[in-house]
N, C-alpha and C positions, 0 to 999 in steps of 0.2 A: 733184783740184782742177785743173779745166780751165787754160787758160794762154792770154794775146791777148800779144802781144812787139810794144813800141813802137817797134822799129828792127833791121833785120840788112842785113848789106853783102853777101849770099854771090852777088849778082848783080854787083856791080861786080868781085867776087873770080871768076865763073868767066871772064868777058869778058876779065881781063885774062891769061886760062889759055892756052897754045897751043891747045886746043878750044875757041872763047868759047860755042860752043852746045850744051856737052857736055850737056845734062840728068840726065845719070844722077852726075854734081858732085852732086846737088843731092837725085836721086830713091832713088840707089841709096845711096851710100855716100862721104864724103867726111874726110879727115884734118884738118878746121878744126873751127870752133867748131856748124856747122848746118846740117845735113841731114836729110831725110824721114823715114828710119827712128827718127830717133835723137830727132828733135821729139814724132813718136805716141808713144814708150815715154815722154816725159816730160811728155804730154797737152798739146804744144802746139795750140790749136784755130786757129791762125793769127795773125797780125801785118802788118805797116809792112815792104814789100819796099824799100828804097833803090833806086833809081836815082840813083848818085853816079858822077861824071865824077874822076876821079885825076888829079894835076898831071901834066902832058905829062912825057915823058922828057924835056924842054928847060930844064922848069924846076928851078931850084935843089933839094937833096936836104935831106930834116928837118934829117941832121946839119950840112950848110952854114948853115942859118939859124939853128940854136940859137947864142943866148947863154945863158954860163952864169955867176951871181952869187953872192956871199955868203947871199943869201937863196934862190934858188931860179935861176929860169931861164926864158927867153923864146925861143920859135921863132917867126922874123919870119912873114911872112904872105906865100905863096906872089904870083905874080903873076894876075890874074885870067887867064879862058879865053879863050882864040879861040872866037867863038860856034860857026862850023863844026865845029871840032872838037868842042865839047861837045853839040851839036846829033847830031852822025852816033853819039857814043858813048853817046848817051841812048837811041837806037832799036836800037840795036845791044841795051841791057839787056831792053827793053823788049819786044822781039823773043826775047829768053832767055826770059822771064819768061811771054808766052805761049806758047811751046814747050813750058814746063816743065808749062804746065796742060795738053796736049793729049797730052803722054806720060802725064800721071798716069792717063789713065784714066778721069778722073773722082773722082781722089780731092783735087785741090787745084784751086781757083779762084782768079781773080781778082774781086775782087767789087766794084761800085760803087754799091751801093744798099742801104738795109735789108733789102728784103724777099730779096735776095739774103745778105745776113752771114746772115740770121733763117735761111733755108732751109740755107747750111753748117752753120753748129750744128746745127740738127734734125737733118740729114745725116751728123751728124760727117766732111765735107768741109773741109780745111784750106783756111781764110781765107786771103785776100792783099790787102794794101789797096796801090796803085801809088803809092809815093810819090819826088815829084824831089826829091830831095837839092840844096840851090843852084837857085835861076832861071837859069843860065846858059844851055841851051837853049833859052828864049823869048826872042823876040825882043825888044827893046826899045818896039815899039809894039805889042806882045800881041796881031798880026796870030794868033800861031799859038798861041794860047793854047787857044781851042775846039781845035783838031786834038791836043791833049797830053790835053784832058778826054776829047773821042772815042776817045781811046788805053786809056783808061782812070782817067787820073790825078784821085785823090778826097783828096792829102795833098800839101801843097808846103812845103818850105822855102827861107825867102826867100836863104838864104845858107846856103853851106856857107863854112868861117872866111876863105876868099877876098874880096875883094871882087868885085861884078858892078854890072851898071847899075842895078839894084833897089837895093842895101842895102849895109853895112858888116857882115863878122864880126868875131869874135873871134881875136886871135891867142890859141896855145896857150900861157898864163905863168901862172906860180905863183912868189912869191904877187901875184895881180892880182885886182880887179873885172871886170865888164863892162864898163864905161864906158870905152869906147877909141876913138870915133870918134862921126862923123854919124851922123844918122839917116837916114832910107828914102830915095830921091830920088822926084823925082816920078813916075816913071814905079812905082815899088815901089809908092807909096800907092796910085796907079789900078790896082797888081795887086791889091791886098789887096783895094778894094773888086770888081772882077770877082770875084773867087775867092768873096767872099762870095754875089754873085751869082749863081753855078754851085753852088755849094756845095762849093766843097773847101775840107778842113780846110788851116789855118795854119798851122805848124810855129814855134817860134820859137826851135829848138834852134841852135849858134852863131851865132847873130843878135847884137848889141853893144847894151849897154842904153837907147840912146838909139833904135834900130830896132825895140825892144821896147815901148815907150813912143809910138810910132807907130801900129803895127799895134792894141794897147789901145786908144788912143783912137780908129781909124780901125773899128774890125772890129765888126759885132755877134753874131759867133761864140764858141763858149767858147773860151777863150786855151789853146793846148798847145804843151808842149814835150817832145818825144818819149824827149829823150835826153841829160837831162842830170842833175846832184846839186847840194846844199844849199851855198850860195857860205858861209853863218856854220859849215859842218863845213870846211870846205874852201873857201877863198878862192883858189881859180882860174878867170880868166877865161870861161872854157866854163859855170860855175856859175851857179844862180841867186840873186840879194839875197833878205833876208827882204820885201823891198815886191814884189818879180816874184812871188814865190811866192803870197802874201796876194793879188796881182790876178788871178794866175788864179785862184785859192781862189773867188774874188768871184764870178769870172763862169761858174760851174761846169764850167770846163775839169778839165785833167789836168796834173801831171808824171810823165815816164816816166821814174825813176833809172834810170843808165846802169851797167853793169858796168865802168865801163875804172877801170883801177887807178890810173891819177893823176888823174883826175877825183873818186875815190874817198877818195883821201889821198893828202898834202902831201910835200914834200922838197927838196931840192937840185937834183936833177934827175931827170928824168923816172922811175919805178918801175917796175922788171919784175914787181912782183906786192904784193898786198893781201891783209888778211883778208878772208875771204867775208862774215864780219860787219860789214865796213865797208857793203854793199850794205842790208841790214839798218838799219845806225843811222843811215842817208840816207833811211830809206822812214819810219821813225820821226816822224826830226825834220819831215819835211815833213807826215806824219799827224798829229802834236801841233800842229803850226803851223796848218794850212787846215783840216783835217779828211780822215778816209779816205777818201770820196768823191772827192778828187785827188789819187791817187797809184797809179803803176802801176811795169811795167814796162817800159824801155826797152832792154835789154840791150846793141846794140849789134856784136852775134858777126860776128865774119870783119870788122870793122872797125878792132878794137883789141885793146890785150893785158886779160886777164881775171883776175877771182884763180884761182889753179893747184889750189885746192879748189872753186872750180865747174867748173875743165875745161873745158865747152864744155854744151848746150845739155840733157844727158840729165840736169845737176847742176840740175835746176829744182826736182826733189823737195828738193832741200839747202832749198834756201831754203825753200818750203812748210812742210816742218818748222822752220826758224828762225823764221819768222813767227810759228806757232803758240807755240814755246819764250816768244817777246820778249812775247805776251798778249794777239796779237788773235786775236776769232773766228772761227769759221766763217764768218760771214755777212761781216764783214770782210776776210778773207781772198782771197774770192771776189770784193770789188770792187777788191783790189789785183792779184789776178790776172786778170783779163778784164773785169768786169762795167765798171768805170768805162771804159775803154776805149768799149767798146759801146756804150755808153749818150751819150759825147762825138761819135764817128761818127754815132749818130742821131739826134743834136741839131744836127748839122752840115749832113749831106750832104740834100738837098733834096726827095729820095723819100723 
């Protein structure tokens, strides 16, 4: 059962390495959650590379902004980026990311077109779709918006939980909604329509549900959200309501559940680990809800903590087999692992 993965951070993870351009992090062998040898033995066919920018050493540390409550617990929301700097550390990934394709040999791409995904599969060449985590490296009058497409980039998110000129995220709280802020400012909504216009996909993963609700009525793309879980199993802000879910349902996007284990399931305060079957009753409930046609995976590896029964990226077989156990098919199966994915990419991107 081939595998498409709706999110990995192992580019922002090797940049922040004292080698930022090591390739072989990535090619040869790595101690995280995702690397090349350990993706083929679990028949990753490729996925959603992040390009994400990490708060500056300057800014406040998780555990300074957590509040913690009777109910659960709130981490405030970092301060937004200095463009410069998220600008220089987006090419910095960017730059990783094509290295990494030209050591492989030819066994991994970056891909920004159909007939490009169509020819890795045929190839069995691992996929890479460039996707910016946060707008915070474009500029606010999308002067440099072509130059990020030219780059490669065919997947954006308008916000990563920071705020930027574009949009409002999410802070990380449990138990919370989306609905935590403004929506898009103007200059977001005249991204959404460019991007529509170039054809890169939307991302609406920590986006705030009023940002969400913009980009729906502003976009004529399928709505997706790369990486995230069911806000009615789990009522934390990162999540999505049963109406976000239903709107993408509608517009024949995707949700990519996310592995992270407090976006997974609820508590007090943040969890170091989940049942594997919690990833399972999130892919469910969003199948029962919209239909299997929008639902995938998002994983999230080298971004966040994971349940410690999937490990890291070779526990893909886990799940494949749970899927089957929980009583979807083959045919179903295959559009929870890649096919829906695919099929959203080429109803998106413009070739």
């Amino acid at each position: 059962m081939k595998i498409f993965d709706g999110h990995n951070d192992i580019l922002n993870k090797i940049t922040r390495s004292p080698n930022p351009l090591n390739t072989k992090a990535f090619l040869v062998s790595d101690p995280g959650h995702f690397d090349f040898p350990r993706a083929l033995e679990a028949e990753v066919m490729g996925g959603f590379f992040a390009v994400y920018t990490s708060n500056p050493p300057s800014a406040p540390s998780r555990e300074d902004r957590m509040i913690l409550s009777e109910e659960g617990y709130r981490i405030e929301l970092p301060p937004a980026l200095d463009y410069d700097y998220a600008h220089r550390t987006a090419l910095q990934m960017i730059d990783l990311l094509y290295k990494i394709q030209e050591d492989s040999l030819g066994q991994f791409q970056v891909v920004t077109s159909s007939s490009e995904l169509d020819k890795c599969i045929k190839n069995n060449i691992m996929a890479a779709v460039l996707h910016l985590e946060g707008a915070e490296p474009i500029q606010p009058d999308l002067e440099n918006l072509p130059f990020f497409y030219e780059k490669g980039m065919r997947s954006l998110g308008i916000t990563w939980s920071r705020p930027n000129k574009f949009g409002h995220g999410v802070p990380f709280a449990y138990p919370s909604g989306p609905d935590t802020g403004p929506g898009l400012t103007e200059p977001g909504k005249e991204l959404v329509k460019i991007c529509n216009d170039l054809g890169v996909m939307i991302d609406l993963a920590h986006l705030n549900e009023k940002g969400f609700w913009d980009v729906a009525n502003l976009s004529s793309h399928p709505l997706v959200s790369t990486h995230t879980a069911a806000g009615s199993l789990i009522p934390k802000s990162r999540n999505l309501t049963d109406d976000q879910l239903k709107t993408v349902g509608a517009s024949d996007g995707v949700v990519g559940i996310i592995f992270s284990v407090n976006d997974l399931d609820g508590g007090k305060r943040p969890k170091d680990n989940a049942p594997i079957s919690k990833i399972i009753d999130h892919i469910m409930y969003v199948a029962d809800l919209i239909g299997v046609d929008h639902v995938a995976f998002g994983s999230d590896f080298d971004g966040t903590k994971i349940p410690s029964e999937l490990g890291n990226v070779s526990g893909y077989p886990k799940l494949v087999s749970l899927l089957r156990e929980a009583g979807f098919s083959s045919q179903e199966m295959e559009k929870i692992c890649s096919k829906n994915w695919i099929r959203v990419l080429k109803n998106t991107w413009k070739s």
